[in-house]
N, C-alpha and C positions, 0 to 999 in steps of 0.2 A: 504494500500500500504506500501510498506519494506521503510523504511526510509532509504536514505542512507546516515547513517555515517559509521565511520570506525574509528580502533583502535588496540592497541598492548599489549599484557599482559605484566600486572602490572611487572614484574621480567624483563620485557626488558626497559622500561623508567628508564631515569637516571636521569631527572632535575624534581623537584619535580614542580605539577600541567600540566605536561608536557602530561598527557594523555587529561587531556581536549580537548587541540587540535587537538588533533588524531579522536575526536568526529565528524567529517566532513570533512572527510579525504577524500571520495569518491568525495562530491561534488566540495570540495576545489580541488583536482587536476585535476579536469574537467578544470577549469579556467587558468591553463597552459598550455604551448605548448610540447604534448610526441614525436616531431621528433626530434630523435636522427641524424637524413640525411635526406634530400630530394631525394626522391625516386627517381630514372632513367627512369622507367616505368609507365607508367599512370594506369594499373593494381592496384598500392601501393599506400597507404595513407602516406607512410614513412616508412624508413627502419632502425628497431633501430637496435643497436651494440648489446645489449643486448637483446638473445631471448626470446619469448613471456612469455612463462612456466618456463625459467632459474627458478626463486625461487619458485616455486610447492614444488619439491620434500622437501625443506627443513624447509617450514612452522613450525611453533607451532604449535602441537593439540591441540585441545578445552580443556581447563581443563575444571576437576571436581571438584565442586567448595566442600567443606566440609559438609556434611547435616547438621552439627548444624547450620552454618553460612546461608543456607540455609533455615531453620526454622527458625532463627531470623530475618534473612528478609523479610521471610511471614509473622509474628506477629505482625512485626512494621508497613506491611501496613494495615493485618486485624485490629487491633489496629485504624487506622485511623479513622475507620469505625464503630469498636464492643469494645465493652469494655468485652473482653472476654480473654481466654485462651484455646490452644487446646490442646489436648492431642494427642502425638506424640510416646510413648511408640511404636508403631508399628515401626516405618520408622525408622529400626535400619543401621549402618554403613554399613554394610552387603548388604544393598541395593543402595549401590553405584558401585556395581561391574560395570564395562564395559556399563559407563550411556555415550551414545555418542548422541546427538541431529540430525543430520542431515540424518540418516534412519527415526526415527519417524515422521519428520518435512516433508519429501519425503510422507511419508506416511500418515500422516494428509490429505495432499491437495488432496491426490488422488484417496482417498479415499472417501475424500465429495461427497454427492450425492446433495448440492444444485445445480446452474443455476454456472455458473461460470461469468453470467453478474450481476454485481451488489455487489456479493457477494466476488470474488474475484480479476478481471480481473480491473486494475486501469489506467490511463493514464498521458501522459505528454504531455504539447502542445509545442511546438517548438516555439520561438518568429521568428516574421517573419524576411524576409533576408530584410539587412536594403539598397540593394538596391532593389528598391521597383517592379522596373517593372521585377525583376525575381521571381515577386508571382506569376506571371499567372499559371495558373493551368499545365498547361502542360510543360513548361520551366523549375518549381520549382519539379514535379514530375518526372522528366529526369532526374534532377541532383541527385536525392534523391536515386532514382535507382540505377544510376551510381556508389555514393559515399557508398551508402550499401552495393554494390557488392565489391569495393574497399577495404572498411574494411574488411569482410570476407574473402577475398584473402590474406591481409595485417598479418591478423590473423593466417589463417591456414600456411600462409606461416613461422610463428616464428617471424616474423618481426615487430607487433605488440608491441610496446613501452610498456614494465612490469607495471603496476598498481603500483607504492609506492608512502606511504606517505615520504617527506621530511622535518624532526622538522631541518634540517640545510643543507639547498639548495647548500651555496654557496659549499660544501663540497663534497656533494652527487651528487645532482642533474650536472653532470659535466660530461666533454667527454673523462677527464681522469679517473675521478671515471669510469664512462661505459666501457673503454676500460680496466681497471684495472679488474673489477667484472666477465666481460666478462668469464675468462678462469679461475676465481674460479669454482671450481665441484659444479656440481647443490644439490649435498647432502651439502653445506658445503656453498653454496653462502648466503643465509640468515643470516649466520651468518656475514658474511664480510658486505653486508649491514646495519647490526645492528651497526658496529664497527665506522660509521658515522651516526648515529642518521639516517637510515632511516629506513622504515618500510615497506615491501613488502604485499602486499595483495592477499588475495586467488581468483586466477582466474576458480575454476574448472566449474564453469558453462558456461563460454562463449562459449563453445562448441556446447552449447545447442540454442544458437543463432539462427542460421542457420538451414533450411531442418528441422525445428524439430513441431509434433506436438502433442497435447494431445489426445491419442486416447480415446474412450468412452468404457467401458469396466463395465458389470455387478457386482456391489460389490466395485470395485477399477481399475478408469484408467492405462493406461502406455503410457509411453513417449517414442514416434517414433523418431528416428533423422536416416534422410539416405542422406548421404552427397554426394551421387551420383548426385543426384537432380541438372539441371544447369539449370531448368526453375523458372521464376518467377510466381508467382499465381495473379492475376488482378482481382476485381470486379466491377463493374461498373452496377448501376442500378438493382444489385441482380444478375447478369449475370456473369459467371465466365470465365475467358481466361485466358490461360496460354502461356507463350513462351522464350527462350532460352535469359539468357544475361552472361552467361557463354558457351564460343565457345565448342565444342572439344577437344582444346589441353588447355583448360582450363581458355585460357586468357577473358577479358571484352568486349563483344560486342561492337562493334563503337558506341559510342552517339547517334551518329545520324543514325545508327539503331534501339535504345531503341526509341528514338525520335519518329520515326518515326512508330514504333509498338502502341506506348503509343496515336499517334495522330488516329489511325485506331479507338485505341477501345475507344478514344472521339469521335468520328465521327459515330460511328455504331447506326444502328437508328433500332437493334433490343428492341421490348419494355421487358419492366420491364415484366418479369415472376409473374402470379400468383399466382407460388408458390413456392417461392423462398429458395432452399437451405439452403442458412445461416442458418437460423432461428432455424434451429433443433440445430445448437451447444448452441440455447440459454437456450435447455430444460435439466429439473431434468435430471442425468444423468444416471440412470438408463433405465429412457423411452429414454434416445438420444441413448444409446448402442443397447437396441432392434430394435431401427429404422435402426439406422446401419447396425445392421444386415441384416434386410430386403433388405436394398439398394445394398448388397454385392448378397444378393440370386435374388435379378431383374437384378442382370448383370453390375453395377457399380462399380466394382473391380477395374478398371483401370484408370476412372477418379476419383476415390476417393486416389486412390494412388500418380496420379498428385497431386491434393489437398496437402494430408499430406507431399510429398516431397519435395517440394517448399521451394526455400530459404527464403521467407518470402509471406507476406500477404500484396499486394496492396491496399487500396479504393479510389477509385475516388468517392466521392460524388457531388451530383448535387444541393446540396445550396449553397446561400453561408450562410455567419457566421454572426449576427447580431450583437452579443456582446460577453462577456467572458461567459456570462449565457448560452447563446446557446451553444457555444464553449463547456464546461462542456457537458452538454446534449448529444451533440451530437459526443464528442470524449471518454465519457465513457458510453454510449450504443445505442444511435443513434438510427433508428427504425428496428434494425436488421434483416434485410432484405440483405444489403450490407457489413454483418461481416461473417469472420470464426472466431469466439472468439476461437477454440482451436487452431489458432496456436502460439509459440511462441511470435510473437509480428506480431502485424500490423501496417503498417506507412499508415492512413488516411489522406488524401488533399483534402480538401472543394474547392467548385469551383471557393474561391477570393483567393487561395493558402494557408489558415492556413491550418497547418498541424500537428501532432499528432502524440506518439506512444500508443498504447492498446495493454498491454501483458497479454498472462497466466499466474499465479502465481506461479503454481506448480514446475516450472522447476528450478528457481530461484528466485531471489530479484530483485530489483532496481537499484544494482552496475553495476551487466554487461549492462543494460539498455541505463542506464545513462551516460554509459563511450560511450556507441554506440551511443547514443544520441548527445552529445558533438560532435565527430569526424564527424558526417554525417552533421552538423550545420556548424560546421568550414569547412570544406570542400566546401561545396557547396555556402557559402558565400565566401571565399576568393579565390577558386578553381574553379569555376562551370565550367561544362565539355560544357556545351549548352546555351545557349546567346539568350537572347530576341530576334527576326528575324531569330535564326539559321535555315537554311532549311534543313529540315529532309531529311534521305538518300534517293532515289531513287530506292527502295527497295520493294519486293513485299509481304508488310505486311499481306494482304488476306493468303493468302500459310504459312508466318511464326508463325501467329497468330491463336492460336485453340480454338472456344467457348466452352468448356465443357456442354455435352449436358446428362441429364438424366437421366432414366426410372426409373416412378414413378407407383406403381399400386395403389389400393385403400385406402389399413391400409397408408400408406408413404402420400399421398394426405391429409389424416383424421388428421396423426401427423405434419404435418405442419400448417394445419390449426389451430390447438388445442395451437401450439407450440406460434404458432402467438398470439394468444389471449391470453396465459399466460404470453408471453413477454407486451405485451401492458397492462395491468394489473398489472404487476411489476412496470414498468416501471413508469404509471400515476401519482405512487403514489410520487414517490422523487421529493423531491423540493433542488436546490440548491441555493445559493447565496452565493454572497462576498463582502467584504470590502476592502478598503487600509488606513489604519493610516498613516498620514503624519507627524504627530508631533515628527518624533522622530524614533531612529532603532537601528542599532547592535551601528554604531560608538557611540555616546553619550552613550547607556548603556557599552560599552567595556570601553569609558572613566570613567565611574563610578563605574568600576571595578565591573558590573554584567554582571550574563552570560543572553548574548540575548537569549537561548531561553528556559532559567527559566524564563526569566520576561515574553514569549511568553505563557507558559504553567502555567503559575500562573493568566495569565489574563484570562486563561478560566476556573480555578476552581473557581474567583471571580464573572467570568459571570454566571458559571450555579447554583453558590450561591445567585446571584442577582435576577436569573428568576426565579428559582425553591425552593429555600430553602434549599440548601442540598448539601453533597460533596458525589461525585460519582465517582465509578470503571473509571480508566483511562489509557488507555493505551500507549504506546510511544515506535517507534520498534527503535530499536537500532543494525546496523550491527554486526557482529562477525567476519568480513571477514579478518581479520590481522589472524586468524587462517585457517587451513586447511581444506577445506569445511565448513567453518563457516556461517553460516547465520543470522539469527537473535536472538537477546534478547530482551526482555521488560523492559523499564524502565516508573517505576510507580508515577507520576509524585505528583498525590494526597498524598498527606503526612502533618503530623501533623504540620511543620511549615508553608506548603500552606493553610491548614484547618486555623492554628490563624491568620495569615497576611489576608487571604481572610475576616474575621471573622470582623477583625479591620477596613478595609477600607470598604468593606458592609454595616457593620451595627452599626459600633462605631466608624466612621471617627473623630466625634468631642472630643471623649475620648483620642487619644492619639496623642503625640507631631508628629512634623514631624520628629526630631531623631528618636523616638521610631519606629514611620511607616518606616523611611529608614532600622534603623536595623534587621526590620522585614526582608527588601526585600534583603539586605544582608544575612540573616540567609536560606531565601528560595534558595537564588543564590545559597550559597556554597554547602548544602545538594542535589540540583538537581545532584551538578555538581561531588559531591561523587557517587549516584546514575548512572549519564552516564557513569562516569568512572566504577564502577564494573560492569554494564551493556556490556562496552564494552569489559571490560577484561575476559568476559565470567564467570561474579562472579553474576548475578541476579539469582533471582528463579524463574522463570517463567518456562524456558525449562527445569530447572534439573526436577521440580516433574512432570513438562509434560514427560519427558523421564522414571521417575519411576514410573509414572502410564501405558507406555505404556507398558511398563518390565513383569508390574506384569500381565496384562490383555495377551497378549502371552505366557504367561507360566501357564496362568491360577487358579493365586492367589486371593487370595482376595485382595481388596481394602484397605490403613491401612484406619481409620478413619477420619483422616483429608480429603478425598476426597469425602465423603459423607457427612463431615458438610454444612450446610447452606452457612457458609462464604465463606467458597471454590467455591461455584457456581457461591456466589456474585460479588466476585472480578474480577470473571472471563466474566461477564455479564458486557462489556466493555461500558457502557454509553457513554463516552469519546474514541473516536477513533482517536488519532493523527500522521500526518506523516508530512516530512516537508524535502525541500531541497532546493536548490538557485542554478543555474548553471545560465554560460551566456546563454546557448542555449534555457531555459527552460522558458516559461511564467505560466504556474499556469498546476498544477495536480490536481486530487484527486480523490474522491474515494465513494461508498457508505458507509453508517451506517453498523459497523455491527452485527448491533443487533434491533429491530422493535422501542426499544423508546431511540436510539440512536442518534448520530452524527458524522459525517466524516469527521474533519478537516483535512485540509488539508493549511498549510497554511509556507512562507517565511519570516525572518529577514532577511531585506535587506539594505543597508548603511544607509539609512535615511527614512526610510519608512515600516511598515509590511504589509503584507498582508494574506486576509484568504478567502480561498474557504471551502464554509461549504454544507454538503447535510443531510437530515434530511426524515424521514417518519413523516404520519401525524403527531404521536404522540406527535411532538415536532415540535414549531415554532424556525423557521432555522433564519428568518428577528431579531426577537426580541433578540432572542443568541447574532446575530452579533453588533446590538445597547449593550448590553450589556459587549459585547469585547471590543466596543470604548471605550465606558464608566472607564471601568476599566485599559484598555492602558492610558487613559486621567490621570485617579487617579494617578497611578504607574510614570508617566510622572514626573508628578505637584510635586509630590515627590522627585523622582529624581533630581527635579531642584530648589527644598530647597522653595515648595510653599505646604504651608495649605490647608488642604481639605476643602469646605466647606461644 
């Protein structure tokens, strides 16, 4: 899953260390309030001064970062790993022409032919509304509708409060600032918000929110978005219904007509289909396109076009949730039966009301998500449109509500079945589990002037040095999004001063001082946090030479030879798979392995406590990791607070 932080190239920060905190820039302004007005309309989420897109046009583009600079910071992390040298002779300047990441990166995802469950497709859970009798499944599902629909309205309509970070709120963030920025030219507003330490971020994916879905296509999908679409998609027991919560003249259906559609199809005592639909978005994609096809030549052309048009993807499921175990399980792939995994996002509600989003990956990241995430949280806790005892409209849901029904002939019967038993198959095999550390979190390490989450990613290069013996490829996504279609970078977390501090408390606790061990954790702190920063400033290597491999292979060059050494393959065979965010709205994400003797952290620094959701295939016990993680949060801790290792 896309981490979401955020950040501004290095040539626009002025206070030195000042891009650090730009490192969580998405999450961090999730926890503000973006209404610039209280909206007049119940339509609106709020109605900012400043419109949506204002600073688009005037973004930074991605830079390119320098190939040598490039190659040096592929070496230092092979280097971690090899005690080697590669030769680079080929990868001359020359092959930086017009290297841009976000066609490749488009094109990566869409090109995959794995399951998109498991392998891409991640989730967030929503912490519940904290008053409690608006969990009921149907009350909490109203409002979620309602406040979904709100946002996209809120959105399309320009009114949608701009995405920036502010390194100086009292300045920026303000209603005279907004009204001042307002009638700068959108070629030129970016800059006026730099001139107060703010930082605007790239919104071009939010678009893709909405009506959008991943179609299955031979070779490489494409991404449908038709905004015409005013119905929502509902599934319920593998059964699909669709129906209108956008009217005609465009405005929000009455609550308590969603209310009251949303109570029909809890109430409908059609059973669970035998062969349910879903199931086929969970197959290799190739075999889902041919099926596809099929289903277009048996006469399904029009309920498959409800499907992909829909402003988004309902599920009512029919458990409820036992623990965060479950909760995992069953809001990153469930028994797929009850998913469209192609569309854009799905908002899932269990039936004691947790609830969940599950997105495509292709179309974006975790920013636009997460910012939808927040808004539809807030909303519906301090706004809710539908009230515990509200009685639904008096409304004749039968007539408004349509089950999508259909025709399946023999091959389409064979691949669901098949699809079914490759998903359950897949699926057996993930085990997840989590921790929470209480001893301790950002505040005390912020006091001790470390960055929370190098001491978070150095306690898992110490755990998988403690289980396994060894430092391994690791990954850590870092947004791009203060650029112009920016998406992600990789920051490589395993590095030669995580390798010796790991090394120290491991395996030679009693060899060195507790000075020594602090300094260590200091030397790791700073190098991460150099790391996040070029990562965010679009200075890491991970996307340039994925962008110059993708260059050379369309034009049909050769490969230089750094892309068919060993190392290159290594590095890239991500053992360590991490992502990480803290929003108020957000209880625990995460995500699969991605790779067979992986791991999927997923995991939050939060004021005084961490926490980690881990998922693992056989190959690796997931329990022992997480014992391991204590173990070395404890060390790092004990440290910290000027106490000897024993």
């Amino acid at each position: 899953m896309a981490t979401l932080l955020s950040a501004q190239c290095a040539a626009c920060l002025r206070k030195p260390g000042s891009q650090l905190h730009l490192r969580r820039a998405a999450a961090r302004i999730s926890a503000r309030c973006y209404s610039s007005r209280t909206a007049s309309s119940v339509d609106y989420l709020h109605q900012s001064v400043v419109p949506s897109m204002h600073y688009q046009k005037s973004l930074p583009r991605l830079p390119v970062p320098k190939l040598e600079d490039t190659i040096r910071r592929y070496l230092a992390i092979i280097n971690v790993f090899y005690n080697l040298m590669l030769e680079t002779e080929h990868m001359t300047t020359e092959s930086n022409e017009s290297v841009s990441t976000p066609g490749p990166w488009f094109d990566m995802y869409l090109s995959a032919r794995d399951s998109v469950v498991l392998n891409f497709n991640p989730f967030m859970s929503f912490n519940p509304d904290p008053k409690t009798e608006y969990n009921e499944q149907l009350v909490r599902s109203t409002n979620m509708v309602c406040s979904a629909v709100r946002f996209m309205k809120t959105l399309r309509a320009g009114l949608l409060e701009p995405e920036v970070f502010h390194l100086n709120p009292a300045k920026s963030d303000t209603d005279s600032f907004k009204n001042f920025i307002r009638w700068v030219p959108s070629s030129l507003s970016w800059y006026g918000a730099y001139m107060v330490n703010a930082y605007p971020l790239d919104m071009s994916q939010y678009f893709r929110l909405f009506n959008s879905t991943r179609i299955p296509k031979r070779g490489r999908d494409e991404l449908l978005t038709d905004d015409k679409g005013r119905h929502l998609l509902v599934m319920r027991k593998g059964n699909m219904y669709v129906f209108d919560v956008v009217d005609r003249d465009g405005n929000l259906v009455k609550p308590a007509e969603i209310h009251s559609h949303l109570k029909y199809i809890l109430s409908d005592s059609t059973p669970a289909p035998s062969l349910p639909l879903g199931i086929l978005t969970s197959e290799n994609r190739d075999v889902w396109a041919g099926l596809r096809e099929k289903l277009v030549a048996t006469g399904n052309t029009e309920a498959l076009g409800l499907v992909d048009s829909a402003l988004f993807c309902l599920c009512l499921d029919e458990e409820s949730m036992r623990d965060h175990i479950h909760i995992s399980h069953n809001m990153l792939h469930g028994d797929g039966c009850n998913r469209w995994y192609d569309k854009s996002f799905s908002i899932i509600i269990a039936k004691d009301g947790q609830a969940a989003i599950n997105f495509e990956h292709s179309w974006g990241d975790g920013v636009a998500v997460l910012r939808f995430q927040n808004e539809v949280f807030k909303d519906t806790t301090e706004k809710p449109l539908v009230h515990p005892g509200s009685a639904p409209a008096a409304v004749d849901s039968a007539s408004a509500v349509r089950r999508l029904q259909f025709h399946l002939d023999r091959e389409l019967e064979s691949g669901i079945k098949k699809a079914k038993e490759n998903f359950d198959s897949a699926v057996s095999k993930l085990t997840i589990a989590a921790i929470e550390f209480k001893k301790g979190g950002k505040e005390q390490l912020k006091k001790s002037k470390l960055s929370p989450d190098a001491i978070a990613q150095l306690s898992f290069q110490m755990a998988f040095l403690r289980q396994y013996g060894q430092t391994v490829a690791t990954y850590e996504s870092c947004s791009t999004a203060a650029f112009k279609h920016g998406r992600t970078e990789t920051i490589r977390p395993a590095t030669v001063h995580t390798r010796r501090c790991s090394h120290a408390f491991v395996r030679e606790p009693c060899k060195h001082s507790v000075e020594e061990l602090r300094a260590m954790l200091n030397e790791c702190s700073k190098y991460h946090g150099q790391l996040t920063k070029e990562a965010a400033m679009g200075q890491g290597f991970d996307r340039h030479l994925f962008a110059l491999r993708y260059l050379a292979n369309s034009k049909g060059q050769s490969l230089p030879s750094l892309y068919t050494d060993p190392a290159y393959g290594a590095i890239n065979h991500n053992i360590l798979s991490t992502s990480t965010l803290t929003s108020p709205a957000v209880s625990l994400g995460g995500f699969a392995p991605v790779v067979p003797d992986g791991f999927g952290v997923g995991y939050g620094v939060h004021d005084n406590w961490i926490g980690c959701n881990v998922s693992a295939y056989p190959a690796r016990n997931v329990h022992e990791f997480l014992q391991c993680v204590h173990k070395s949060l404890e060390d790092i801790f004990s440290v910290v607070e000027g106490k000897p290792l024993s």
